[in-house]
C-alpha positions as CSV (number, residue, x, y, z in Angstrom):
1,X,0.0,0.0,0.0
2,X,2.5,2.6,0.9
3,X,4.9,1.4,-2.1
4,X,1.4,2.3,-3.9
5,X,1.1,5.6,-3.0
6,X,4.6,6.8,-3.6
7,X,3.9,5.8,-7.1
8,X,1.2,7.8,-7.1
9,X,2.8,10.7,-5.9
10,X,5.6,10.5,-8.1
11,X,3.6,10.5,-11.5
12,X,1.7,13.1,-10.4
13,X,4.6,14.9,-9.9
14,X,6.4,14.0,-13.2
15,X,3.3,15.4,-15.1
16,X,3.2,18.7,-13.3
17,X,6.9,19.2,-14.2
18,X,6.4,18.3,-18.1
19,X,3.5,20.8,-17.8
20,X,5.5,23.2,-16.4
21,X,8.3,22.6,-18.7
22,X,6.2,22.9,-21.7
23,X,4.9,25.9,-21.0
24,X,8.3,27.4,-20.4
25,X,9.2,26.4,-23.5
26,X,6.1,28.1,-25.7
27,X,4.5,24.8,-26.4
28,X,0.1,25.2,-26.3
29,X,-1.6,23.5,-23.3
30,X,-4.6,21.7,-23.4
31,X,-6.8,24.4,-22.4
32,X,-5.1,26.6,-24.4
33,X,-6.3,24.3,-27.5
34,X,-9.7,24.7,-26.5
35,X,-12.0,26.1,-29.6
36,X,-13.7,30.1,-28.7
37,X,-17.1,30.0,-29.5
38,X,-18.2,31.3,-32.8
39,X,-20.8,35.1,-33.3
40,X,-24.6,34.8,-32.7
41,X,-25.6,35.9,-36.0
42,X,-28.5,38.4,-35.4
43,X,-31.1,40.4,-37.0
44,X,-30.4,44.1,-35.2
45,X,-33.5,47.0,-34.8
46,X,-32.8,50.5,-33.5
47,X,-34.9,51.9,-30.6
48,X,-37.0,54.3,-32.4
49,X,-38.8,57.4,-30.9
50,X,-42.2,58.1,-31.8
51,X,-45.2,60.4,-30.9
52,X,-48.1,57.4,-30.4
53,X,-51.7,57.8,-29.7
54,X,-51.9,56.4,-25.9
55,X,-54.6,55.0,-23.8
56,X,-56.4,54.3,-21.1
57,X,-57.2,50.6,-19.9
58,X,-60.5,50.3,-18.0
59,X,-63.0,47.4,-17.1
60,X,-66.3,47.2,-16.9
61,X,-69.4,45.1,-18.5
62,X,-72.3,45.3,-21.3
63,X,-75.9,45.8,-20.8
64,X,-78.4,46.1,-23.3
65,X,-79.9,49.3,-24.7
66,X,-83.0,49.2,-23.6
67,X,-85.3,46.2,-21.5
68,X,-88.5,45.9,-21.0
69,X,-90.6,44.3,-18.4
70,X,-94.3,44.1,-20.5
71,X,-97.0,43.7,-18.3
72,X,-100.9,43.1,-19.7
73,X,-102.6,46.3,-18.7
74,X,-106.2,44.4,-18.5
75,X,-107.1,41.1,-17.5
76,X,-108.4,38.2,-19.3
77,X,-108.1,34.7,-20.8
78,X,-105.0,34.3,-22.9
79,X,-106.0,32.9,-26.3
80,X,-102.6,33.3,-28.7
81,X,-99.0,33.5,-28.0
82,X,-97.4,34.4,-31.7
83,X,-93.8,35.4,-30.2
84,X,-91.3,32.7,-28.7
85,X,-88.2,33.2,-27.3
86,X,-85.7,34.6,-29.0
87,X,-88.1,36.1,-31.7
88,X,-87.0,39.4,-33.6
89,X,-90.0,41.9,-33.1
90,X,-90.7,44.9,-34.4
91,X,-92.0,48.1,-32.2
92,X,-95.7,47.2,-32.5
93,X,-95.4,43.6,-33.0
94,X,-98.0,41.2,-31.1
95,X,-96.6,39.4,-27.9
96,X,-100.0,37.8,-27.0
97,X,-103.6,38.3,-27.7
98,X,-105.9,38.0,-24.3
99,X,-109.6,37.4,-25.1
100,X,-111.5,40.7,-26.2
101,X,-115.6,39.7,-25.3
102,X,-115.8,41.5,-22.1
103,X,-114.1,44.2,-23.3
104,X,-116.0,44.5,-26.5
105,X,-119.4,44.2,-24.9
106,X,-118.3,47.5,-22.7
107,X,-117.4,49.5,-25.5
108,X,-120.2,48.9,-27.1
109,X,-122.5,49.8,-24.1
110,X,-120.3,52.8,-23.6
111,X,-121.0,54.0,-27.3
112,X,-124.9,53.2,-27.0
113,X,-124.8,55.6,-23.5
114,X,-122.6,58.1,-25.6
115,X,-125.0,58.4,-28.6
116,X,-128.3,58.7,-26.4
117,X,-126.9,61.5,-24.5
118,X,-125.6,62.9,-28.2
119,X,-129.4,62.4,-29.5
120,X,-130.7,64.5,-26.3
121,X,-128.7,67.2,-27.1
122,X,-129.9,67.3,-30.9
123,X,-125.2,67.0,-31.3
124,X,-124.1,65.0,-34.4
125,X,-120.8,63.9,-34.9
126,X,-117.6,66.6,-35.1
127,X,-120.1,69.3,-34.1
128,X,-119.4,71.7,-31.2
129,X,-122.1,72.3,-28.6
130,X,-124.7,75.1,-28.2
131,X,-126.7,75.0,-25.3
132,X,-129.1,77.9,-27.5
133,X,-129.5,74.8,-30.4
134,X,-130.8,72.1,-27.6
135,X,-134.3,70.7,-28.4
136,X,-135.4,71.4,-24.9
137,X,-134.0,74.7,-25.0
138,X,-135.2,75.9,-28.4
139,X,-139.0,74.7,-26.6
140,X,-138.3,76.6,-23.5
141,X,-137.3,79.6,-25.3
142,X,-140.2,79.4,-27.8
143,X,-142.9,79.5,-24.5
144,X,-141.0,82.3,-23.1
145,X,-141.3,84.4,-26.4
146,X,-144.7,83.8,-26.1
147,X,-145.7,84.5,-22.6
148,X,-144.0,87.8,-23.0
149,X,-145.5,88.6,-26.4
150,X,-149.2,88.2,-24.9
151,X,-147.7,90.0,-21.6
152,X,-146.5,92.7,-23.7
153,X,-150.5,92.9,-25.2
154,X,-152.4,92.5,-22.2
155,X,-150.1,95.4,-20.5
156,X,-151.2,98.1,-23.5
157,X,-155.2,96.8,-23.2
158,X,-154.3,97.2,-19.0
159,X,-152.7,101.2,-20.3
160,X,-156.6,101.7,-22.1
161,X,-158.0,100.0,-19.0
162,X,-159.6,97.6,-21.6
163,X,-158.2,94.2,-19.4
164,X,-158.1,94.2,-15.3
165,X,-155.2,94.4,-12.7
166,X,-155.6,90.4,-12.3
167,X,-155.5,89.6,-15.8
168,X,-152.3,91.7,-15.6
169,X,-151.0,90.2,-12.6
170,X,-151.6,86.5,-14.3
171,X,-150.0,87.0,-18.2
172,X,-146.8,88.6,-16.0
173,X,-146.9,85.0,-13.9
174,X,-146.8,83.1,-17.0
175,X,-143.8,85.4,-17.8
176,X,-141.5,84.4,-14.7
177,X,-142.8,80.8,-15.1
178,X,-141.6,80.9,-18.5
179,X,-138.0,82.8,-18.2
180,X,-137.8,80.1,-15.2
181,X,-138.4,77.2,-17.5
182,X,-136.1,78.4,-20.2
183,X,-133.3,79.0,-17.8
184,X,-134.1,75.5,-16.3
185,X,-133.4,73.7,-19.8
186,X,-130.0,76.1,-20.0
187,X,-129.2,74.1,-17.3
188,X,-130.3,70.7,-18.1
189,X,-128.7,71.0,-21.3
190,X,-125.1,71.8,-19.9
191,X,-126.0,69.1,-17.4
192,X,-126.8,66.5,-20.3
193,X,-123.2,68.0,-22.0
194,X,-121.2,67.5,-19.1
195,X,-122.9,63.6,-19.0
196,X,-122.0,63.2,-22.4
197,X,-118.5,64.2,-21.6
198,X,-118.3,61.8,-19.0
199,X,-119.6,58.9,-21.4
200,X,-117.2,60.2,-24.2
201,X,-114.1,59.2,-21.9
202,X,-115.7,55.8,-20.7
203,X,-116.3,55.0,-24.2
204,X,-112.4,55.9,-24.7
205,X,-111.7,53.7,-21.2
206,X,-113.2,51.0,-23.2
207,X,-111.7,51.3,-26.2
208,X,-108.6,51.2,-24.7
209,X,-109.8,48.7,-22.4
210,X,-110.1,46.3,-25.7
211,X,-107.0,47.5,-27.6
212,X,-104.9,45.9,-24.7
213,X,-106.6,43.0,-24.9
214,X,-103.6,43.0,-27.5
215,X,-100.1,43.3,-26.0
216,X,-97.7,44.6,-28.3
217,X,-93.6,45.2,-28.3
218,X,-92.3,48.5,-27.0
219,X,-89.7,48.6,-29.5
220,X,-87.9,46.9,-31.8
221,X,-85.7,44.3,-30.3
222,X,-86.1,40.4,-29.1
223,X,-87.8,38.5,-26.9
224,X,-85.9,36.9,-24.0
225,X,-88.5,35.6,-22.0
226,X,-91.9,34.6,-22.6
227,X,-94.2,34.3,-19.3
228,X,-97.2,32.7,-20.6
229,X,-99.1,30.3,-22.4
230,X,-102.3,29.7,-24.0
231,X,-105.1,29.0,-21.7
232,X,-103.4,31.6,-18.6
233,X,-105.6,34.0,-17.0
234,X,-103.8,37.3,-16.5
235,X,-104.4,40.3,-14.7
236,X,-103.8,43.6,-15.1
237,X,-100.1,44.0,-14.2
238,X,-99.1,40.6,-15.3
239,X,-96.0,40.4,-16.6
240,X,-96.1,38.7,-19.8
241,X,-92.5,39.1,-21.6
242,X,-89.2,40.5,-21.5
243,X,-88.0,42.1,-24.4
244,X,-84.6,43.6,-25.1
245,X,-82.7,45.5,-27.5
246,X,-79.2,45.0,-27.6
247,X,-78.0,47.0,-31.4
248,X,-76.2,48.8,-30.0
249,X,-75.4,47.5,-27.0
250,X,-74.4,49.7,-23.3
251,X,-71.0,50.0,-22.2
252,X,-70.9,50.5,-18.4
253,X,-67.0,51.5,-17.6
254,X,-65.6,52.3,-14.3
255,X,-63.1,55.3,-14.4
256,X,-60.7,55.9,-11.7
257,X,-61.4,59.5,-10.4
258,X,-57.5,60.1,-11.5
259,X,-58.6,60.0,-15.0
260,X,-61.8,62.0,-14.7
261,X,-59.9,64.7,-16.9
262,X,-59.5,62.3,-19.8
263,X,-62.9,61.4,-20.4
264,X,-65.7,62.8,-22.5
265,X,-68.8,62.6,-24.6
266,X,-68.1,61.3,-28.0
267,X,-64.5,60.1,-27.4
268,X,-63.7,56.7,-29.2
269,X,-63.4,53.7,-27.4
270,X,-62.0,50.0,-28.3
271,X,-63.1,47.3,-26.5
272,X,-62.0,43.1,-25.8
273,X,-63.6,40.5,-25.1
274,X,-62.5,37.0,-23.5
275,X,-65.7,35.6,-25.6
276,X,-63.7,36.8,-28.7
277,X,-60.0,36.6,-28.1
278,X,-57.8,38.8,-30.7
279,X,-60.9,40.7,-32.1
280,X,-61.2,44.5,-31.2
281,X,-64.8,45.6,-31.3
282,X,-65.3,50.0,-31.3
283,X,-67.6,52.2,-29.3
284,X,-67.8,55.7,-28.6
285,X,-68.5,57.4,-25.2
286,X,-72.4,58.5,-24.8
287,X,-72.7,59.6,-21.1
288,X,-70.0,61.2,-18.4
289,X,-71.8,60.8,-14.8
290,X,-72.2,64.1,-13.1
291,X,-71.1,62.5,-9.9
292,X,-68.5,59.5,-8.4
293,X,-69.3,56.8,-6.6
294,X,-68.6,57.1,-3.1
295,X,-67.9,53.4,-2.7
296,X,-65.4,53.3,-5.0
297,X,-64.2,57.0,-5.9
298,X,-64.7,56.3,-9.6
299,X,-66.7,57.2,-12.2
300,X,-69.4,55.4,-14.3
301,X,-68.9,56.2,-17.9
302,X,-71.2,55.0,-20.4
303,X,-70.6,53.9,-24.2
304,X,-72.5,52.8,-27.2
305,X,-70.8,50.1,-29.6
306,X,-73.1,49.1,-32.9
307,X,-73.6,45.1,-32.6
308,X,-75.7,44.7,-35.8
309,X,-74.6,41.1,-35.9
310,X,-75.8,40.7,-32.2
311,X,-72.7,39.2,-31.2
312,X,-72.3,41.6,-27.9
313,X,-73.9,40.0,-25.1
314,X,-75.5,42.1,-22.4
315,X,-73.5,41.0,-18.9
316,X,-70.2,39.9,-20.8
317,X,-66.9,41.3,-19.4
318,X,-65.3,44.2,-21.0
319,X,-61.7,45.4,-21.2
320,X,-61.9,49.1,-22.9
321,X,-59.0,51.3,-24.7
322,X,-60.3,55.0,-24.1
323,X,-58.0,57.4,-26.4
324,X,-56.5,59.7,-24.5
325,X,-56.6,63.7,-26.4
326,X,-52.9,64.3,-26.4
327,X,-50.0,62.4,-28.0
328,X,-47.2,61.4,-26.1
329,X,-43.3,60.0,-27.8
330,X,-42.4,56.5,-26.8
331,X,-39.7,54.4,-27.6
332,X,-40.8,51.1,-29.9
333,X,-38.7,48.3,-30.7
334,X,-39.9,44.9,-32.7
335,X,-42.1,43.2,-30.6
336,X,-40.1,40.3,-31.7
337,X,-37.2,41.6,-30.3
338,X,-38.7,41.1,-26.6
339,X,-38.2,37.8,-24.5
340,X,-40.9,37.6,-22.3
341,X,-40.2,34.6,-19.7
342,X,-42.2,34.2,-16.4
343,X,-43.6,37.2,-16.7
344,X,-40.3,39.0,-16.9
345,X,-39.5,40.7,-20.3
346,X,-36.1,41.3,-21.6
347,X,-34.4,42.5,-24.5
348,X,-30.9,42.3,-25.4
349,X,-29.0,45.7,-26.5
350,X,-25.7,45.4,-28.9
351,X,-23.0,46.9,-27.4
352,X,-19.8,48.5,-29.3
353,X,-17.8,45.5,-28.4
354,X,-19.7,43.2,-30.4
355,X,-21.5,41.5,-27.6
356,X,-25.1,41.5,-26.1
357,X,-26.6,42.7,-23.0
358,X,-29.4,42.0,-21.3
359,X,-31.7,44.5,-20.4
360,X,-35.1,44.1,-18.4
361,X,-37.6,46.4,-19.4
362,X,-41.3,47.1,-19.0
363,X,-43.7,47.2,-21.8
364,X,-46.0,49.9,-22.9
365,X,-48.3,50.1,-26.1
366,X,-48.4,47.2,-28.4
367,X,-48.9,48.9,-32.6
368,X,-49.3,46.1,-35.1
369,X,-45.7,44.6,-34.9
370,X,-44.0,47.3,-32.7
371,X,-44.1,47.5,-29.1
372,X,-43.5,50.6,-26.7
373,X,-40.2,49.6,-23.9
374,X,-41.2,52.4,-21.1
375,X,-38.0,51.6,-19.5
376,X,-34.8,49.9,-19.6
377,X,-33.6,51.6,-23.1
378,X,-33.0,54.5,-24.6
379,X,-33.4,56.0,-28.1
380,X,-30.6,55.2,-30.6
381,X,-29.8,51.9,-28.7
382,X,-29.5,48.5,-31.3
383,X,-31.4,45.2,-29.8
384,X,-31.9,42.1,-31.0
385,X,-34.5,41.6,-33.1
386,X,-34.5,38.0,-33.4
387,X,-33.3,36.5,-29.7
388,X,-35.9,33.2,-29.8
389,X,-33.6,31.8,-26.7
390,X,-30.6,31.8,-28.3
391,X,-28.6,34.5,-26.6
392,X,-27.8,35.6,-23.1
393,X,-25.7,38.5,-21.1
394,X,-22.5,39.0,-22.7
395,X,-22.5,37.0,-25.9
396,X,-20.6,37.5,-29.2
397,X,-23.1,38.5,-32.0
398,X,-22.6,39.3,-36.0
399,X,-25.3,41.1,-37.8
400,X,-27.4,39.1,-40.7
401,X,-26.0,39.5,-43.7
């Protein structure tokens, strides 16, 4: 064992010295043989500076134009239901038909009441009244024209003392009576007018009364929710159907009271939705609430986006791009030139020595195939537009071509 070890010791030794002795003498080592690793050949961009249009990222959800609760405004037996749900209506359209015999029957008492009342007062159809032109009246006036024509006689035969006081006395009785009568039928007639008013608006109470015996749409829009069937009994109130309109549809945003500056009527908006990923749908700012909400200390901004293809959901999340008014430079680099790796992005600036190095930076705006570094570069600089995992802190690199 210990003749073993001396061995050992004295090889090790012996190769030490002929390593020493060769390179005393110039001779290459081994690690001096070792190959250097050839140039990254690279794709370089510059950092560019540019004025961009920026934006402001909020969040918020859809709702639909307008909704509607219908409720049948009489009651009755439901006899048709043309709508289902989902059906496209138009403002007017039927929702359901609720059986018109009561209410038919009442209108036409209401009309017979009506046109008695019309027949008293001698009143035909468009004309305006004249208590003077009433039947009763015209016969009250004609007897007090001639009580006072034969009063006006007997009081010259009284003057020639041809009559006596009595007779007198009596023709002016018939006078009064008379004048009373014809004032009495003044009143009767506006009495019998104001009746006739009265049945006038019942006769409208009825026909209204049988033209909700059809429920129709609000407005043009769909059905979401039919309520009832053939054969239900509603009653006034019922609701019956929900109908909605969603083109366009409501964008409720909430605006950080921050930004309360940057946002007003008519500013254009682009919006994203996980529903549709990659697609960018457009909207334009309708309403600026007065007030914030105390809750949150932000602002409820509504929008209006056109969804002609009905695609837009009411209640679907929204991520919205509000344009800000004023310009503002940024520096944009390929966005193929950014390594993005756990979360971390990084790009990799050439430096005058012919290497790489690695630069974390934060990203701003994305346009088309450009993307806006906010920090960790400066304008001028040459990255790497063409990393894809192959490069690192301080390695060689040759430009393409």
């Amino acid at each position: 064992m210990i003749r073993s070890t001396r061995v050992s010791l004295f090889t090790g030794a012996a190769l030490a010295a002929a390593l020493l002795s060769a390179a005393c003498s110039g001779e290459p080592t081994v690690a001096a043989a070792l190959p250097v690793a050839a140039p990254v050949t690279i794709r370089v961009a510059e950092v560019e500076r540019q004025p961009i249009d920026r934006f402001l990222r909020v969040t918020g959800s859809l709702a639909a134009d307008e909704q509607a609760d219908v409720a049948a405004e009489t009651g009755g037996r439901v006899i048709g239901t043309p709508v289902e749900r989902g059906t496209r209506v138009a403002a007017g359209a039927v929702l359901i038909r609720i059986s018109a015999t009561e209410a038919d029957a009442s209108l036409r008492e209401a009309d017979a009441n009506a046109a008695q009342l019309e027949a008293r007062l001698g009143l035909k159809a468009g004309q305006a009244f004249d208590p003077s032109r009433v039947p009763d009246v015209l016969n009250a006036k004609a007897s007090l024209d001639w009580a006072e024509a034969d009063f006006n006689r007997i009081k010259s035969l009284l003057d020639q003392k041809v009559v006596s006081q009595a007779e007198y006395e009596q023709r002016l009785t018939q006078v009064q009576a008379a004048r009373q009568q014809y004032q009495t039928a003044l009143n009767g007639a506006q009495q019998s007018f104001r009746s006739l008013q009265a049945a006038r608006a019942r006769v409208d109470m009825a026909r209204k009364s049988s033209a909700d015996t059809v429920v129709r749409a609000p407005f043009s829009g769909i059905v979401a929710e039919r309520l009832v069937s053939t054969g239900d009994y509603v009653t006034r109130g019922t609701k019956i159907a929900t109908v909605v309109r969603i083109d366009p549809v409501r964008v409720e945003l909430t605006v950080p009271e921050q930004y309360l500056s940057l946002i007003t009527a008519g500013q254009p908006v682009r919006l994203t939705v996980d529903a549709y990923p990659g697609e960018v749908f457009t909207a334009k700012v309708r309403f600026v609430s007065p007030s914030l909400k105390t809750n949150q200390r932000a602002l409820m901004v509504e929008a209006v986006a056109p969804n002609s293809d009905n695609r837009l959901k009411p209640g679907l999340f929204v991520t919205a791009l509000l344009q800000q008014p004023v310009s503002a430079p940024a520096l944009l680099v390929p966005a193929a030139a950014v390594e993005t790796v756990a979360g971390t992005s990084r790009v990799y600036v050439v430096t005058a020595g012919g290497t790489v190095e690695e630069r974390i930076v934060t990203l701003g705006e994305k346009l088309g195939d450009r993307i806006e570094l906010a920090t960790g570069v400066k304008a001028g600089e040459q990255v790497a537009g063409n990393p894809r995992g192959k490069l690192s802190d301080g390695v060689r690199v040759q430009r393409e071509g």
